[in-house]
Structures are given as C-alpha cells and as structure tokens.
C-alpha positions in Angstrom: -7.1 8.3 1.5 -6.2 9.5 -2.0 -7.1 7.3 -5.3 -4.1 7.6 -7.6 -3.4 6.7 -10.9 -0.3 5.3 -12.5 0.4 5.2 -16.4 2.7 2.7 -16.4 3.4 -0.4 -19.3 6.3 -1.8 -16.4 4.7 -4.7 -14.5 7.0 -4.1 -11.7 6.5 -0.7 -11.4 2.6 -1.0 -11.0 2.9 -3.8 -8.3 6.1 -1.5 -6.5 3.5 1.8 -6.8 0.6 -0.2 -5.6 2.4 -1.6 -2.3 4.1 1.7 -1.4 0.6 4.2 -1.5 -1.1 1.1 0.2 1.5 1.5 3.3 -0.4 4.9 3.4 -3.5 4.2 2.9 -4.1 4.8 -0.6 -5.2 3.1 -3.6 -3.9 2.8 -6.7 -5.1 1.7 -10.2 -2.8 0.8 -12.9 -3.2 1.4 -16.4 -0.6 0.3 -18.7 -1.4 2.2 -22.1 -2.8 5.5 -22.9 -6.6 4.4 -24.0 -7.0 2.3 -20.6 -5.4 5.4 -18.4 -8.1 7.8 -20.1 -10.9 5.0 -19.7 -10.1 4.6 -15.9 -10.8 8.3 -15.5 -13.6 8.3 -17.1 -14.9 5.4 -15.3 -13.3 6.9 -11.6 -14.6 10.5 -11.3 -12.8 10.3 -7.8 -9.5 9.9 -8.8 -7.0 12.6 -7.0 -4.0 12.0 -9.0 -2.2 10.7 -11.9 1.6 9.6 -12.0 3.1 9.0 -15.0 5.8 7.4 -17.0 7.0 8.9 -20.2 8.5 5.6 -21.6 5.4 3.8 -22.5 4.7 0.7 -24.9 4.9 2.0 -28.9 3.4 5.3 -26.7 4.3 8.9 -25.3 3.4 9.9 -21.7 3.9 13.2 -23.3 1.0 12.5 -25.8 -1.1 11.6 -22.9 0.2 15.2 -20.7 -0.7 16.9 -23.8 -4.5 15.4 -24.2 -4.7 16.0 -20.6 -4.0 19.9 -20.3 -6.6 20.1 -23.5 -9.3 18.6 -22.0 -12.1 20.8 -20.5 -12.7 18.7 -17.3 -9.2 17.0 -16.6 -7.1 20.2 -17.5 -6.3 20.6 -13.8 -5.7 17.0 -12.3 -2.1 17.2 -10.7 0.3 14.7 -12.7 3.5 13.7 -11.0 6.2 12.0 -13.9 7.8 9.3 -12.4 10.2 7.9 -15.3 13.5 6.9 -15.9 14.1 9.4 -18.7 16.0 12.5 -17.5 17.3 14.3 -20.4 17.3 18.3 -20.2 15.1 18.9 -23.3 12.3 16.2 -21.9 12.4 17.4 -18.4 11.6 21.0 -20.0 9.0 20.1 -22.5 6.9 18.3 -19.6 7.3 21.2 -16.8 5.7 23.5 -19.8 2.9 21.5 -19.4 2.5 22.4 -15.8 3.4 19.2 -14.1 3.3 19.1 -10.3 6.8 17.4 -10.3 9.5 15.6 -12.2 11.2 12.3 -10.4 13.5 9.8 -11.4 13.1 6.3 -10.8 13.7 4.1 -8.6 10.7 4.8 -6.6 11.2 6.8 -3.3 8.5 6.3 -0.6 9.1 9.7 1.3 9.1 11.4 -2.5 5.7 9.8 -3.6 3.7 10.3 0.0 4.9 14.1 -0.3 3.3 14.5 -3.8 0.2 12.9 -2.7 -0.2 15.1 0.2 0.9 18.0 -1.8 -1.7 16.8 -4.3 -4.7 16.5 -2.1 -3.8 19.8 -0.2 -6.7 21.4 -2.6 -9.2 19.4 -4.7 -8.9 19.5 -8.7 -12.2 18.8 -8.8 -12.9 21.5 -6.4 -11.7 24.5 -9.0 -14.7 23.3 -11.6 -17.4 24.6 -8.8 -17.6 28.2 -7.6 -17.1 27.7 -3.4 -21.0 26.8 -2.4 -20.7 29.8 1.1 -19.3 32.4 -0.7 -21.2 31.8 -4.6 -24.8 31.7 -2.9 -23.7 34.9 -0.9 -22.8 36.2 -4.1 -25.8 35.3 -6.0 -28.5 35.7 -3.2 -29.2 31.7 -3.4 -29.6 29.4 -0.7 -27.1 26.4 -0.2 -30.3 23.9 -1.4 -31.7 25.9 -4.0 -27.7 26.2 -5.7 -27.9 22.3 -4.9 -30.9 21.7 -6.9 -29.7 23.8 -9.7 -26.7 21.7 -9.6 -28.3 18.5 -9.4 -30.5 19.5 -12.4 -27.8 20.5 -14.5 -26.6 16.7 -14.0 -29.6 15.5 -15.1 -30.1 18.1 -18.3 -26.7 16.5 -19.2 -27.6 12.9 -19.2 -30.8 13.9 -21.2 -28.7 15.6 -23.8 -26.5 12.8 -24.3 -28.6 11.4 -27.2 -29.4 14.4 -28.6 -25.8 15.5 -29.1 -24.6 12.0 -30.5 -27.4 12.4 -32.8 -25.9 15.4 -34.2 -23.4 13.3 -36.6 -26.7 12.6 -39.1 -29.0 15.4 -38.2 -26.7 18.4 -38.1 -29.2 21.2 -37.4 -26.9 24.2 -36.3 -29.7 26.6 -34.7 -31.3 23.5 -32.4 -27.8 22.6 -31.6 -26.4 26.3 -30.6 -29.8 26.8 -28.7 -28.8 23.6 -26.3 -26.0 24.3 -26.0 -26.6 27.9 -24.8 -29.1 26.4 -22.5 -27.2 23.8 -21.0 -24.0 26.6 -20.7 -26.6 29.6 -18.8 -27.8 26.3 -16.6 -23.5 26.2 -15.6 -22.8 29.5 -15.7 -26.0 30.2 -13.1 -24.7 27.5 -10.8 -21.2 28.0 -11.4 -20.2 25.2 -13.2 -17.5 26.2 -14.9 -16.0 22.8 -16.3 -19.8 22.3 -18.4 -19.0 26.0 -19.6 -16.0 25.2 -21.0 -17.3 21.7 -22.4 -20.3 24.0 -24.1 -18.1 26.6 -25.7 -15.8 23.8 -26.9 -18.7 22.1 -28.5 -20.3 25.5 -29.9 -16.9 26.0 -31.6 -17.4 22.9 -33.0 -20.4 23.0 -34.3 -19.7 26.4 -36.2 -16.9 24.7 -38.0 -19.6 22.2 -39.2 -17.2 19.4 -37.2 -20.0 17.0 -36.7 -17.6 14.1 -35.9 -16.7 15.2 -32.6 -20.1 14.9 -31.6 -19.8 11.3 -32.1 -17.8 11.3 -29.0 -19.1 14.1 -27.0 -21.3 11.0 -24.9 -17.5 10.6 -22.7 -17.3 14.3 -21.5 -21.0 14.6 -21.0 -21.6 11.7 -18.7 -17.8 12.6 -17.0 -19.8 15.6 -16.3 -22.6 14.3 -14.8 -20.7 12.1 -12.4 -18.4 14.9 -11.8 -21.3 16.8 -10.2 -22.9 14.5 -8.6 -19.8 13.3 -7.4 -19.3 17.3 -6.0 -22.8 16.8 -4.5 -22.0 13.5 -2.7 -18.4 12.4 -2.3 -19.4 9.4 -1.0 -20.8 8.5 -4.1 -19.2 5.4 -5.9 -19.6 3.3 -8.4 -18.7 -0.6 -8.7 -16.5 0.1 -11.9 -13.7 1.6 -8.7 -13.4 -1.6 -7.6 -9.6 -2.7 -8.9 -8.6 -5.8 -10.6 -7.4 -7.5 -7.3 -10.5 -6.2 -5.6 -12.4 -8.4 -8.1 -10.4 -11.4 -7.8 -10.9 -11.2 -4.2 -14.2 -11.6 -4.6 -14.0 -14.6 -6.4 -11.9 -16.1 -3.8 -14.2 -15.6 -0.9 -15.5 -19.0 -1.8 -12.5 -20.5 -0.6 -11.9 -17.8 2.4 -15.6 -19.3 3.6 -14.5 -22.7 4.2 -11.8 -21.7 6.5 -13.9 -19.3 7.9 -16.9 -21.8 8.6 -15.1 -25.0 9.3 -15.4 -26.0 13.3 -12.3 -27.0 14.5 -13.3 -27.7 17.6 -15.2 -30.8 16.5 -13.5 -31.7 13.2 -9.6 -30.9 14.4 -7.3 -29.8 12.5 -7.9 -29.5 8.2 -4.7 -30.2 7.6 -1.5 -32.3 9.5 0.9 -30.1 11.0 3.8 -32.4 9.8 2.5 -31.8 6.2 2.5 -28.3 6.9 6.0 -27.9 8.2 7.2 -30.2 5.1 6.1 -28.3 2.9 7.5 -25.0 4.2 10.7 -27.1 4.2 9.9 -27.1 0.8 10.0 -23.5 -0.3 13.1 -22.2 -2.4 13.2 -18.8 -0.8 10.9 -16.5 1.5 7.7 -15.7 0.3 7.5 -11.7 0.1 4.2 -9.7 -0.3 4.4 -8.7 -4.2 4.2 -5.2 -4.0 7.4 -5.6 -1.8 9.1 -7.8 -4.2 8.0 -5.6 -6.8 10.1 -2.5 -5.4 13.0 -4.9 -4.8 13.2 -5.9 -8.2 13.0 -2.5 -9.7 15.5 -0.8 -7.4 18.0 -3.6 -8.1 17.2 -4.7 -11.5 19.4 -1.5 -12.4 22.6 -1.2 -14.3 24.2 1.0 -11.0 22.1 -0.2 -8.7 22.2 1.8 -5.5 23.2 -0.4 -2.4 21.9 2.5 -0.4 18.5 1.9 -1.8 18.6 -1.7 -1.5 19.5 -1.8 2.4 16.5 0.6 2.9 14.3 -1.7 0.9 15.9 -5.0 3.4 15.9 -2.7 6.9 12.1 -2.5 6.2 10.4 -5.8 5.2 10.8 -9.2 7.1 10.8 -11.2 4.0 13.6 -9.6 2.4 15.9 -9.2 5.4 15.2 -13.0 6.2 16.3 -13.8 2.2 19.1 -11.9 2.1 20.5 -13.4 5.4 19.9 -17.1 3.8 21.5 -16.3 0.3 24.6 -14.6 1.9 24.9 -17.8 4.3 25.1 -19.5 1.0 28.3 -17.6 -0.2 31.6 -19.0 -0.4 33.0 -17.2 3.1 34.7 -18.8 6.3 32.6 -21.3 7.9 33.2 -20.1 11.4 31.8 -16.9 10.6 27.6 -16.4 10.2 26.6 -13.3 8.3 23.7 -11.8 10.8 23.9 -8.1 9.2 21.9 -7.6 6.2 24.0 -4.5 5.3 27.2 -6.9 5.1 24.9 -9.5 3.3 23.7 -7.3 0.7 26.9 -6.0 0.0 28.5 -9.4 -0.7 25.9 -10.6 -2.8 26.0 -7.7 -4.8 24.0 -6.6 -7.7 23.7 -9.3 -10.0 22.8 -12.1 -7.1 20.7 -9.5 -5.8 18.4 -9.2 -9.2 18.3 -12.7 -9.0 16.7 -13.4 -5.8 14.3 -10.5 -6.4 13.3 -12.6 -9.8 13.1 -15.9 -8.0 10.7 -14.8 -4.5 7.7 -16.6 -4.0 4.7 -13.8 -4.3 1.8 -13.5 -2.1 -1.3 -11.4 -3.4 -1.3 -8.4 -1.1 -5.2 -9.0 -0.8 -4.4 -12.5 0.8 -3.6 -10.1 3.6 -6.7 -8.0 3.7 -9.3 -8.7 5.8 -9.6 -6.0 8.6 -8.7 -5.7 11.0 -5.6 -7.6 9.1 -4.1 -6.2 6.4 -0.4 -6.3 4.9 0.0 -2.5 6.2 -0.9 -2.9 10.0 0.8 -6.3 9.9 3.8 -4.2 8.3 3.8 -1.7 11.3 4.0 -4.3 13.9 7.1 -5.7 12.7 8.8 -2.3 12.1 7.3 -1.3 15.6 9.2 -4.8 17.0 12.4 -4.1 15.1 12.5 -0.1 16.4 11.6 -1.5 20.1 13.6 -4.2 20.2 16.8 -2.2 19.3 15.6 0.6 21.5 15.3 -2.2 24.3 18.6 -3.5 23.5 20.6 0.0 23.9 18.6 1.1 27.2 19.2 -2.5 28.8 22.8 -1.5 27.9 23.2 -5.0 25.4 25.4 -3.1 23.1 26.4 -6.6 22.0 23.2 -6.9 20.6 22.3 -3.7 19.0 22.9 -4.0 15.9 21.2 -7.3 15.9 17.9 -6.5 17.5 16.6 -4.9 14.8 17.2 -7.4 12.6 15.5 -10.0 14.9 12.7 -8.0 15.9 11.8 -7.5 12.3 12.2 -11.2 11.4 10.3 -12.7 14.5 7.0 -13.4 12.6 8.2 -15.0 9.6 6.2 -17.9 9.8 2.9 -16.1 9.5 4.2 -14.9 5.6 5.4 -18.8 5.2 1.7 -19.8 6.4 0.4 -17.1 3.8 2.9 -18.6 0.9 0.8 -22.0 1.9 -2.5 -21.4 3.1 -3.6 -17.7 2.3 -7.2 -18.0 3.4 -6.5 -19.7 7.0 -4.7 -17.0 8.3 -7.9 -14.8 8.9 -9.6 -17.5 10.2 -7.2 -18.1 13.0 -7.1 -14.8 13.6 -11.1 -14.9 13.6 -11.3 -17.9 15.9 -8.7 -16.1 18.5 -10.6 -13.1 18.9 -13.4 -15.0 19.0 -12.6 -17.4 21.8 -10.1 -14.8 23.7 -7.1 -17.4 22.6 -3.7 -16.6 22.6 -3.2 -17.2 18.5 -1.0 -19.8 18.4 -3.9 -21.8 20.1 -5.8 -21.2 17.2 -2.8 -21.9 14.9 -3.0 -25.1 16.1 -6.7 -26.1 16.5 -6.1 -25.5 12.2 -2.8 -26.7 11.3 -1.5 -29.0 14.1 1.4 -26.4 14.4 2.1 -23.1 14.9 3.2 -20.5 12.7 6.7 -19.9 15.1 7.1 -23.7 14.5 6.4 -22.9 10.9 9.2 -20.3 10.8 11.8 -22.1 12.9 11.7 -25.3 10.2 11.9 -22.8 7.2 14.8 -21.2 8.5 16.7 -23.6 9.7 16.2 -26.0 6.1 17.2 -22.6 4.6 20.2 -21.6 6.4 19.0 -18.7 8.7 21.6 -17.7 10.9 20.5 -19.9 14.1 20.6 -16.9 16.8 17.6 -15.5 14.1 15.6 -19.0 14.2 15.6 -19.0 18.0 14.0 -15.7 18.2 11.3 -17.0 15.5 10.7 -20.2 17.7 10.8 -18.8 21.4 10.0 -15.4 21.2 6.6 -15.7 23.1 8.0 -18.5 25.6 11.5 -16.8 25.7 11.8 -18.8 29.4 12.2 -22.1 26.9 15.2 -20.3 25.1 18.1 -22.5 25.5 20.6 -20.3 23.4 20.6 -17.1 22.7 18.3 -16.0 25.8 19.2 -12.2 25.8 18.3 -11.7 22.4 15.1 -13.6 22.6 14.3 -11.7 25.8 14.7 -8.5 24.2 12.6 -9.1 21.5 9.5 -10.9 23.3 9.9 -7.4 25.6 9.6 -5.3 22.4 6.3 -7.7 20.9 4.7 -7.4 24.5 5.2 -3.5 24.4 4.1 -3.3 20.7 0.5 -5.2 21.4 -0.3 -3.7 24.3 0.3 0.0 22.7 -1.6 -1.3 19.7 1.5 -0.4 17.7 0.3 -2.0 14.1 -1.3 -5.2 14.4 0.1 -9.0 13.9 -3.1 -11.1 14.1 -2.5 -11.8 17.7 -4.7 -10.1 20.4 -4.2 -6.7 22.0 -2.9 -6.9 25.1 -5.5 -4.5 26.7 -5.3 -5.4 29.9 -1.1 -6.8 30.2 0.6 -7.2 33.2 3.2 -5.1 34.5 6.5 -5.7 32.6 8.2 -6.8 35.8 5.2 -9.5 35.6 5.7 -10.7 31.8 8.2 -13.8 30.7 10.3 -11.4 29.3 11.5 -9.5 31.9 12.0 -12.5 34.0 14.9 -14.1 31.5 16.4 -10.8 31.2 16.2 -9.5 35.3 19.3 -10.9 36.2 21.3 -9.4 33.1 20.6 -5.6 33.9 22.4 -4.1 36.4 20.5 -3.7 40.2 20.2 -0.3 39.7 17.9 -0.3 36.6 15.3 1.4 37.1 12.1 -0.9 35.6 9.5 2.1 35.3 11.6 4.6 34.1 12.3 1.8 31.1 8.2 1.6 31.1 7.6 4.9 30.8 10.3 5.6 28.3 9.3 2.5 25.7 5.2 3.5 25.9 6.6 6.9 25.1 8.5 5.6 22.4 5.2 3.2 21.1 3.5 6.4 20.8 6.3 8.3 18.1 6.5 4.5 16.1 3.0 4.8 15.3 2.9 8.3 14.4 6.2 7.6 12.6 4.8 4.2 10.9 1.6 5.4 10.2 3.1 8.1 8.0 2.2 10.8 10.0 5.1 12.4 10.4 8.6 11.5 8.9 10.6 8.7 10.0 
C-alpha cells in the first residue's frame, strides 16, 4: 500500500484521486494549497509520493517543485504532475526539475497505478540511509550497534531542537558550529546522509550570520527525527495520518453502534419496510460512491469531453451504468424502443446532459462502505467479477442475444445495496454482521432490519425511475431466478455468474462465501437455464472453464496484472 499525496485546490479532483488509488489499495491525502501540502509531509514521514497540479489557487505547483528539490530531506520524493496545463515551455521547465512524469488530465486509472508502482519500486526515503548489510560490512559495525547509533542520533536531534531555535537571540557562532559538527560526525558515522546535508545547510547559515532561519530549523529537525525512526521501524505511525474521513468516521461510530447492537430478533425490524421502499421511490437519481462521481464529473465536465472516457467510467461502476440507462429512457426517442446499452445511452445524452447528471448524483461517503471485510473496493470487484462472468456465461451458453446485455445486468444486479447505503449507511454492516453471524443467507438479515430486502429495494427504485424492465428483473430475481417470470435467460445467466463469483471469493458483496456450494448442475440457476443449452453441452467443461476464468478476474480486478 502506498500513501500518496495530491496538491490539488479542485474538489473533484481530490475525491476522483482518492477513489481511484483506494481501488488499489492506497491512500491518499489531499491538500489543496501549498502551506497544507508541506504541513502534511511534515506531519506524514511515510508518505511515498506526491502528485501535483500546477494550476493551484492564487499559487504555482512550480513554486512548490521548486521548494521541494531544495530541501535537504524531501529533495528526492518522486512527484508525478497531473494538470491540465500542457504548454511546451511548462512541460520543460517542470521535467528540469526532475519530475518522475508529466500527465494530462482527465485522470487515467492504468496511468496513475503505473506511477505508483514505478514510485515504490525503490524507497526515497531509503537513499537518506547508507544500506544497513553492506555499511556495517564497510565500517566493521554490527546491525545493532549501527541501530543504536542511529536511534541516538534521533534523539540528539530532538534535544537540539531548543537549542537551535534559541539561536535567533543568542547567536553564539563557535557553540553553534561545534553542534553542528557534532550532530553532522554523529550522521556521517551512521550514514545519515539527509542530517548531513540539514547540518551543512545550517553551518552555511550560521556563517552568513542568517540567524532567522534558525527560527524555523524546529520543522527539519523533528522531520529528521521521525524520518529515522521511521527507517528504524516502518510500522511506526502517528495519529496525525489519520485522514479527514478517517476522523469523521470516528465520530460516526456512535451511530454505526446502534445498528450494530440493536437485537432484531426480539425487537423486529427498526424501521418499516414500506417506509423504506418509499423512500427509495423517492430518490432523484442513483446514489454513486463520491469518489466515483467525482471522476465522472471531471472527465465530463470538459469542453471536448471524451465519450471514450466516459463509457469506460459507465462500463465500470453500477451506479453510473444504472443512471445513464434511466436518463436516456427519459429522452425524447420512439416509445417502442428501450435504450439497454449504456454506450448508445451515453452517446445520446451527450456532453452537456451528461455534466448534468454527474452534478446532480446523490453522494455516499466512501467510508460508509468501510468496515472489513466490506469496503467499497471488494464490493467494487464483485460487481465487475458478475458483469465479466455473466457475459462470459452468456457467449459460452451460446446466448449471443444476450451478450451484449449481460454485462450490463451483471454489473447492475446489486443496486439496491447502494440505494440502502443512500438511506441507511450504517445498517448495511450490520446485516452483513448478523448474516455471518447466524450463517443467514443476507437477504434474511435484510429483512430481520428493514422489513424488505435490498433486491426489493432495487426493483422499486428502478422501476419509479425508468430502468429498462429486463434490468429490474435481474435486480429482483437474480437469487430466486426460478420466480423470473420474464426475462428468465438473462436472469439465469446472471444468478450463474453471482453463484460462481462467491464461491471463488471473487471480491465480496456482503453476502456469504459460498464455501461449501453445490455443484452447478445442483444450483437454481442452472435449472432455469438446462433446457435452453443444447444436449450436448458439456456442464463441467463450462465449470472448469468459469473457476478458471474467477481466477484471472481477481488477479485482473485486484490490479495485479492489467485488465
């Protein structure tokens, strides 16, 4: 897991940034002027890498690059610009300055996962410390004495602090050059070479009689201190890395404790399932998780947006597949014909209608969905690994009628949970919590909290929104597809592809791991769809094939390898 850091004043582009590194694991903190991106390293000795925009608020990412590549410690942190500023002289000033890359916005997933891997291929932080084998060969120490020496020079630091600050009033060069000199033989001798820099910087200082620098010398000392100890233990963290949403989920484990606590079983249900269902009835659009929404915004809130961009964005998130289906049903078109392709969709609402939508989704925190073992990123795989499966399943059953539309439907299927979210974002986890719990199917505990289910949720949303119905019957009867009274086939090949999915632990939905699942030929699926292969299909071939292909989707999905 890499921490990152984005210099960014854009809003959009923090919550787009955030979402996409979370999808691999990675944090991201998001400082949107120059004196809170410096105070954030300071304060995070761990962060790994900094991505920056040049375009800042009455600023200069530039002035920022600049302070960066001057400064003794944070000279060698990799920086990525990621801005929408591409002139010829720019791009050349900033690869002067040693950048690891220069991209354009929109943000690319594939481009920012290759920098952080490129970034964390060798430490930064690692080229301030002579390699602990080879120095103590060198120097004939042992790896605990070099240890010690380190951890003492940590400690010499922090005990110099005042002494240094002090030097504004007192200004006595020869006590000043001689701790210095100490403090610099103490790095030198354990191979320090960031604090040997810091010293001669602070020497030079001193001999121009620039007592005001000392003022501030207290940031680069203590960044030293933590940067060794940090060397010595990278475990080590500190409660100032906890990020703004980290805090505010905190505070709202109040709430998450009476969901958590409540006892169902002898108090039913907290709230009336028909009051749940009206009120997803209620909702203006498809609530979207808000880093999501974020990246859909910035990609189409664009002069020449790129429709390209846009169907990759849809093709990969339920929420925004399901919208853009609902607001193309809207259009002005023949009434005979129901839009069921989100590329068609996207390209008749166009840009404009498109930027729209993005502004008007309902948000939900991306912490709402972090509780492991849930969180928005495994929930994410399971719903690609449905969509892939399910249009896998469709071309091997030979539905070519339904290609096109299995993916679409297999993404889609779980709607309701992100509806349920929208409404109650704590009960969720404790549904979840009560299943695994009791060994429930989910939708058993959906109901012992809401007097409904979340497919139930999803069917009444769609349906008061316009969903194409073929889409609202896989929401409704994917895990009874035998109940299915229209579109059976599509149903059946989606409920194959969720069985498949949760038995191979591909991602993870809330529901529980089919561990122990029947045979294929024994699930509900393969009974509505038995009759519509031809007698020749071979069953276990299919078997083999699909857990073959489970394996590559979470390798693929997990970012492991490219998609």
């Amino acid at each position: 897991m890499a921490n990152v850091l984005l210099l960014d004043a854009n809003e959009v582009a923090g919550r787009a940034m955030q979402g996409i590194l979370a999808r691999g694991h990675h944090r991201c903190i998001v400082a949107p002027t120059i004196a809170e991106a410096w105070k954030a390293l300071h304060d995070m000795v761990n962060i790994d890498l900094i991505f920056l925009e040049l375009e800042l608020k009455g600023e200069k990412g530039t002035d920022f690059l600049l302070r960066l590549r001057a400064d003794c410690f944070l000279k060698q942190i990799p920086v990525i610009v990621y801005t929408a500023t591409g002139d010829h002289a720019t791009v050349r000033k900033v690869l002067l300055l040693k950048v690891q890359n220069y991209l354009i916005k929109p943000y690319n997933d594939e481009y920012i996962f290759r920098e952080v891997a490129k970034a964390g291929s060798t430490s930064w932080r690692a080229l301030q410390f002579e390699e602990e084998k080879s120095f103590c060969v060198q120097m004939g120490y042992k790896t605990e004495t070099l240890r010690d020496m380190r951890q003492d020079l940590s400690a010499s630091l922090d005990k110099s602090i005042p002494f240094f600050t002090g030097c504004v009033t007192s200004r006595n060069p020869p006590q000043v050059h001689a701790r210095i000199d100490a403090l610099s033989d103490k790095a030198e001798a354990c191979g320090v070479w960031g604090v040997v820099d810091c010293m001669k910087e602070l020497k030079e200082k001193a001999e121009q009689a620039d007592w005001t620098h000392f003022k501030h010398c207290e940031e680069d000392l203590a960044y030293a201190r933590e940067l060794i100890l940090f060397h010595l233990d990278p475990k080590r963290a500190s409660a100032s890395s906890l990020s703004d949403e980290e805090k505010q989920a905190q505070r709202e484990s109040e709430v998450r404790a009476i969901w958590m606590q409540a006892d169902v079983d002898k108090s039913g249900p907290m709230i009336d399932g028909q009051d749940v269902l009206l009120q997803a009835e209620a909702l203006p659009a498809c609530p979207t998780i808000d880093s999501i929404a974020a990246s859909f915004l910035m990609t189409a809130d664009k002069t020449a947006a790129n429709l390209n961009q846009i169907n990759d964005l849809v093709a990969k998130d339920p929420s925004l597949v399901t919208q853009v289906l609902i607001a193309a049903n809207h259009l002005d078109h023949d009434e005979m014909t129901v839009i069921d392709d989100p590329r068609t969709a996207v390209g008749l609402l166009g840009n404009l209608r498109l930027t729209a939508m993005a502004k008007s989704l309902p948000v939900i925190p991306e912490r709402h969905l972090h509780l492991p073992p849930i969180t928005w990123v495994h929930f994410w795989m399971f719903q690609m690994g449905v969509a892939r499966l399910a249009q896998f399943t469709a071309r091997y059953l030979e539905f070519e009628m339904l290609v096109g539309r299995a993916h679409t439907a297999g993404l889609l299927q779980d709607v309701g949970k992100l509806v349920l979210l929208k409404l109650f974002p704590f009960g969720f986890p404790a549904m979840v919590n009560y299943a695994r719990e009791h060994q429930v199917p989910l939708h058993e505990a959906e109901r012992k909290y809401i007097g409904c289910t979340t497919r139930e949720i999803g069917e009444r949303f769609g349906r008061k929104l316009g969903l194409p119905n073929a889409y609202c019957n896989v929401i409704r009867w994917t895990e009874t597809p035998e109940q299915a009274g229209e579109d059976v086939e599509l149903v059946g090949v989606v409920a194959l592809a969720r069985d498949l999915c949760l038995h191979s632990h591909v991602g993870f939905c809330g529901d529980t791991p089919k561990d122990t699942a029947p045979p294929l030929e024994e699930t509900a699926a393969w009974r509505v769809l038995r009759s519509r292969v031809f007698p020749s299909f071979n069953l276990k071939k299919f078997e083999s094939e699909a857990h073959a292909y489970c394996v590559e989707l979470k390798q693929t999905l997990s970012g492991k390898q490219s998609s």
